[in-house]
Short mmCIF file of the C-alpha atoms (twelve columns), coordinates in Angstrom:
data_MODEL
# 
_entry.id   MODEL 
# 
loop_
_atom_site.group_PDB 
_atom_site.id 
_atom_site.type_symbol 
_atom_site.label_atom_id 
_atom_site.label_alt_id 
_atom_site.label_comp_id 
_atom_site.label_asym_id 
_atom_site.label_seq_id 
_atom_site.Cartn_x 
_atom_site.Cartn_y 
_atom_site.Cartn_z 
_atom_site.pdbx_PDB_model_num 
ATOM 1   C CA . UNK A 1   0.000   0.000   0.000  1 
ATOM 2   C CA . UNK A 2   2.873   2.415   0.984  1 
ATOM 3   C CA . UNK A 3   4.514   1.503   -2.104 1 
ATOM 4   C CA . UNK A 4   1.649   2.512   -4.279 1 
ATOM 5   C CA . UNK A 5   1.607   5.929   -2.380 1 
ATOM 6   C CA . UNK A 6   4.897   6.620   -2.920 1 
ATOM 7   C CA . UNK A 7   4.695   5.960   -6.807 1 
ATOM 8   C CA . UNK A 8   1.886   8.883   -6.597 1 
ATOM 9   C CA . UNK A 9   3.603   10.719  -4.452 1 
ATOM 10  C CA . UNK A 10  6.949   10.526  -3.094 1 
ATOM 11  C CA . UNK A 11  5.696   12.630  -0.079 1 
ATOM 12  C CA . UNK A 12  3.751   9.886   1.975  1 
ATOM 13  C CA . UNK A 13  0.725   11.647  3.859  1 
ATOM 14  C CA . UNK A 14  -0.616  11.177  6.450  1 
ATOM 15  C CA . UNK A 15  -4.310  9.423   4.732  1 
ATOM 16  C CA . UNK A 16  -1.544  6.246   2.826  1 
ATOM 17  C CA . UNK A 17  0.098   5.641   6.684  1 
ATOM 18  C CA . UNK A 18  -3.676  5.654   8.115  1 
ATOM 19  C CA . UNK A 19  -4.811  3.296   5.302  1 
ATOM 20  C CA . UNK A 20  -1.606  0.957   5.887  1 
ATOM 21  C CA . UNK A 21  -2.164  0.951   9.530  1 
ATOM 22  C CA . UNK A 22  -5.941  -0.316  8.774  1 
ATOM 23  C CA . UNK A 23  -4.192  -3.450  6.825  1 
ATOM 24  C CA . UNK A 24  -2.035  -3.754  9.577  1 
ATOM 25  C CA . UNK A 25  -5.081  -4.635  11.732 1 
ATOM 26  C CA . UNK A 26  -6.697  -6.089  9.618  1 
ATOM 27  C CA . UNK A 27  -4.468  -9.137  8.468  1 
ATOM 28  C CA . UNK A 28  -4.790  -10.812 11.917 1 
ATOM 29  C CA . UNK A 29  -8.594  -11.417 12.433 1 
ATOM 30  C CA . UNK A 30  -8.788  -12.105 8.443  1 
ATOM 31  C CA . UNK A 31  -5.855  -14.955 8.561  1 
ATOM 32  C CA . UNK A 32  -7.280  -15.929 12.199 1 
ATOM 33  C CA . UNK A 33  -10.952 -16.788 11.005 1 
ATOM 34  C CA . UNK A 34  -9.400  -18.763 8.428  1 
ATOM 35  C CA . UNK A 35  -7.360  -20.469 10.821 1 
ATOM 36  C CA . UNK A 36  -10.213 -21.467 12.737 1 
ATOM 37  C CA . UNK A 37  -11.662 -23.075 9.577  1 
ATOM 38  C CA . UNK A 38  -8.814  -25.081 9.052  1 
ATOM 39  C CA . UNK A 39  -7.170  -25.468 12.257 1 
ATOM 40  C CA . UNK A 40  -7.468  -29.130 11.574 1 
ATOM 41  C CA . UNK A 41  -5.228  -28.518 8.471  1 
ATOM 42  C CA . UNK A 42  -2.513  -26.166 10.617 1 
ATOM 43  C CA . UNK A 43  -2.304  -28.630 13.515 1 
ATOM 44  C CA . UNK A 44  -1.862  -31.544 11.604 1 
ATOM 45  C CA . UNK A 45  1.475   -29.716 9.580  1 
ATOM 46  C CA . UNK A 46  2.042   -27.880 12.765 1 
ATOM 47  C CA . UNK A 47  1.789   -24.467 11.571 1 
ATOM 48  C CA . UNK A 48  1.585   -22.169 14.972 1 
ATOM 49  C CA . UNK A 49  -1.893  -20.202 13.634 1 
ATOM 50  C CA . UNK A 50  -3.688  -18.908 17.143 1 
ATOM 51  C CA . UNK A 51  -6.303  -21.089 17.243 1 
ATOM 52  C CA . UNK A 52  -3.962  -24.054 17.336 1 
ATOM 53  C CA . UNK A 53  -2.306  -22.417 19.905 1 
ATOM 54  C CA . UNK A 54  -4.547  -21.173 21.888 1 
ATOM 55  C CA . UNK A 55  -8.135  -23.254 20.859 1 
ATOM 56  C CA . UNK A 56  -11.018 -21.771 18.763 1 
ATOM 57  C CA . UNK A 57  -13.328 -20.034 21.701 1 
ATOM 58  C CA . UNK A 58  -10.023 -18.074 22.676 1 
ATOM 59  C CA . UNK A 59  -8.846  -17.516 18.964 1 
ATOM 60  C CA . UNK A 60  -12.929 -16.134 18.330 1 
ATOM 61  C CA . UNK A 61  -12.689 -13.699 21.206 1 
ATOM 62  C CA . UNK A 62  -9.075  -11.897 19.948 1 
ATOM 63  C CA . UNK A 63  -10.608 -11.759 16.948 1 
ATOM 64  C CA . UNK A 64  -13.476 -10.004 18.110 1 
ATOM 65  C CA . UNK A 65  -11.595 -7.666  19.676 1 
ATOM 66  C CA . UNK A 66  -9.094  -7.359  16.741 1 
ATOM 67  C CA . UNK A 67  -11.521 -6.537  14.498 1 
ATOM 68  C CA . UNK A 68  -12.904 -3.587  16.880 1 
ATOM 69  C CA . UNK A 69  -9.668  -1.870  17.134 1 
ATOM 70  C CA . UNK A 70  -9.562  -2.525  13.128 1 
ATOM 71  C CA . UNK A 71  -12.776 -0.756  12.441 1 
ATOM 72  C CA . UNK A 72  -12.233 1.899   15.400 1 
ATOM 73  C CA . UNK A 73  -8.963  2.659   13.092 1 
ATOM 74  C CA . UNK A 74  -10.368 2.257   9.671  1 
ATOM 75  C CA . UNK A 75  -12.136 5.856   11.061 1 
ATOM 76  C CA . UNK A 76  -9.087  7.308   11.167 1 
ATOM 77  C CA . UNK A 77  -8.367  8.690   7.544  1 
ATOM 78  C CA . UNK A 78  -11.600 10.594  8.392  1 
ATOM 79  C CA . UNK A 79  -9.466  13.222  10.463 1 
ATOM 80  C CA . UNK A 80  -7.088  13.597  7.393  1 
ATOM 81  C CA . UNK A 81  -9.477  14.099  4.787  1 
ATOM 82  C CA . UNK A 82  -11.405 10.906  3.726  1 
ATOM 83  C CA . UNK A 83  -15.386 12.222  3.714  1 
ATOM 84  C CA . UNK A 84  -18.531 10.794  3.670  1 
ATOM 85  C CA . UNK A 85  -17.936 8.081   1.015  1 
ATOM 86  C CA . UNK A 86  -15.170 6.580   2.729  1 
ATOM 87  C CA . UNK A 87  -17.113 6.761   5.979  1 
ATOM 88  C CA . UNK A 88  -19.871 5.004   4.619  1 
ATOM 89  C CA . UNK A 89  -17.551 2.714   2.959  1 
ATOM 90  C CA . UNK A 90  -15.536 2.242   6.257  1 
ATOM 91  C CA . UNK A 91  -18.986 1.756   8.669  1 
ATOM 92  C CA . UNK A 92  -20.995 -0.568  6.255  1 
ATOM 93  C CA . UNK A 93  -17.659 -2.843  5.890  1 
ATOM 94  C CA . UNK A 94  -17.044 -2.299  9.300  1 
ATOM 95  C CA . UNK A 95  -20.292 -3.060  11.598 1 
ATOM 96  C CA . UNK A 96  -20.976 -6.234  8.991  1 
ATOM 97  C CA . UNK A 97  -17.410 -7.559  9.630  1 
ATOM 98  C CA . UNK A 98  -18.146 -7.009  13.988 1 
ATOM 99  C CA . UNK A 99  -21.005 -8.790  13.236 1 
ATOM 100 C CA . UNK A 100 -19.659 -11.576 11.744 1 
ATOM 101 C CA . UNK A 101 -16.948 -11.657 14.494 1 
ATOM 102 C CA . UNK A 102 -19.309 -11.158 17.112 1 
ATOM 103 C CA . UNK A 103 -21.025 -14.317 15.685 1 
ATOM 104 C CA . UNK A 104 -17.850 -16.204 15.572 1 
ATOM 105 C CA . UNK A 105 -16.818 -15.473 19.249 1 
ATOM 106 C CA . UNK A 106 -20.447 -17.380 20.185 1 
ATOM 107 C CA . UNK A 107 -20.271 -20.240 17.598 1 
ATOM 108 C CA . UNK A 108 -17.264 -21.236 16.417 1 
ATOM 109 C CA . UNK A 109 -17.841 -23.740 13.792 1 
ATOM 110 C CA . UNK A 110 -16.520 -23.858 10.325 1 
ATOM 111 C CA . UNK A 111 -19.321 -22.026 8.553  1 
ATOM 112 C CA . UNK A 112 -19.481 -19.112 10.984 1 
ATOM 113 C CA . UNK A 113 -15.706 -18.662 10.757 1 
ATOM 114 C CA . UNK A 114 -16.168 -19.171 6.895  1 
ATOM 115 C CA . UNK A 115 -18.523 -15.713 6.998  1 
ATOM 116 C CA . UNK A 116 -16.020 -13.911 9.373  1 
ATOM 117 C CA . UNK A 117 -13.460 -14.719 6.646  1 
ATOM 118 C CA . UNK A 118 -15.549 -13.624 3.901  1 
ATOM 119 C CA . UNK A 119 -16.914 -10.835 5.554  1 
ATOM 120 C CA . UNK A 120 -13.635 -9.445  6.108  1 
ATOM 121 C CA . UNK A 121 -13.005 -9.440  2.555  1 
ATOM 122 C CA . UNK A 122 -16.074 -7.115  2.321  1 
ATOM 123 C CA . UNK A 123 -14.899 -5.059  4.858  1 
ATOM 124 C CA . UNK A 124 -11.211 -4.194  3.019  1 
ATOM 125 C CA . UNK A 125 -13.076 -3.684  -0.150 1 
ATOM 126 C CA . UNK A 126 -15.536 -0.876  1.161  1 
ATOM 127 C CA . UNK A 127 -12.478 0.478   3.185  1 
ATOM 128 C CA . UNK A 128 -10.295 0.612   -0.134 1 
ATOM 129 C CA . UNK A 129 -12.983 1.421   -2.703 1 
ATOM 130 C CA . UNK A 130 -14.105 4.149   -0.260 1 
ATOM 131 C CA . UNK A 131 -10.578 5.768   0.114  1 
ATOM 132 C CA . UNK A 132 -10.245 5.565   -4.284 1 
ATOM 133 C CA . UNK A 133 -13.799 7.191   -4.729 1 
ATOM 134 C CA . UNK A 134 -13.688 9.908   -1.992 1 
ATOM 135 C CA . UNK A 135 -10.362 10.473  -3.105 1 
ATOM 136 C CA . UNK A 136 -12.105 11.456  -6.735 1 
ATOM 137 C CA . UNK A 137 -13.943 14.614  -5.006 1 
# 
């Protein structure tokens, strides 16, 4: 993402560090829902993912947290500039991907970490499209 800013502009503002924090936070509860899905997978090859390590119910709750902080810092590019079609970008993405955590941290079978996943994929996109169209006005 940084790189990409710095092809536009080789003075990195202060909106491309806000957006690369919000991947930042984001990767974990993305790669962690998937984890849960698969743990079966990572355990048997012994990859270290956090629900291996620390069991699904435990793995469900960081991520419900994770994702909280994400979405709480996905509102940051607001204060540099971002308007309202980021914002609505960043809260649609955002409350549908706590939901889908929230519903994880109860249940945590394959198909509810399968949304989480997938809803997190909804979430970057609104983030990102939001930050390329507001950008536009």
């Amino acid at each position: 993402m940084l790189a990409g800013a710095a092809a536009a502009d080789p003075n990195i503002g202060a909106v491309p560090l806000a957006l690369a924090f919000v991947l930042f936070l984001w990767t974990p509860p993305h790669f962690w829902s998937l984890a849960i899905a698969f743990r079966a997978d990572y355990a048997s090859i012994g990859v270290p993912m956090l629900p291996v390590v620390v069991g699904d119910k435990r793995a469900a709750k960081v991520i419900f947290v994770s994702t909280l902080a994400l979405v709480a810092a996905s509102l940051l590019p607001l204060a540099f500039g971002l308007g309202a079609i980021y914002f609505a970008g960043a809260v649609t993405g955002g409350l549908l991907f706590i939901q889908k955590a929230w519903l994880l941290a109860r249940d945590t079978n394959r198909k509810t970490a399968m949304t989480c996943f997938h809803a997190s994929l909804i979430q970057l996109t609104l983030v990102l499209l939001g930050a390329i169209i507001d950008a536009q006005f």
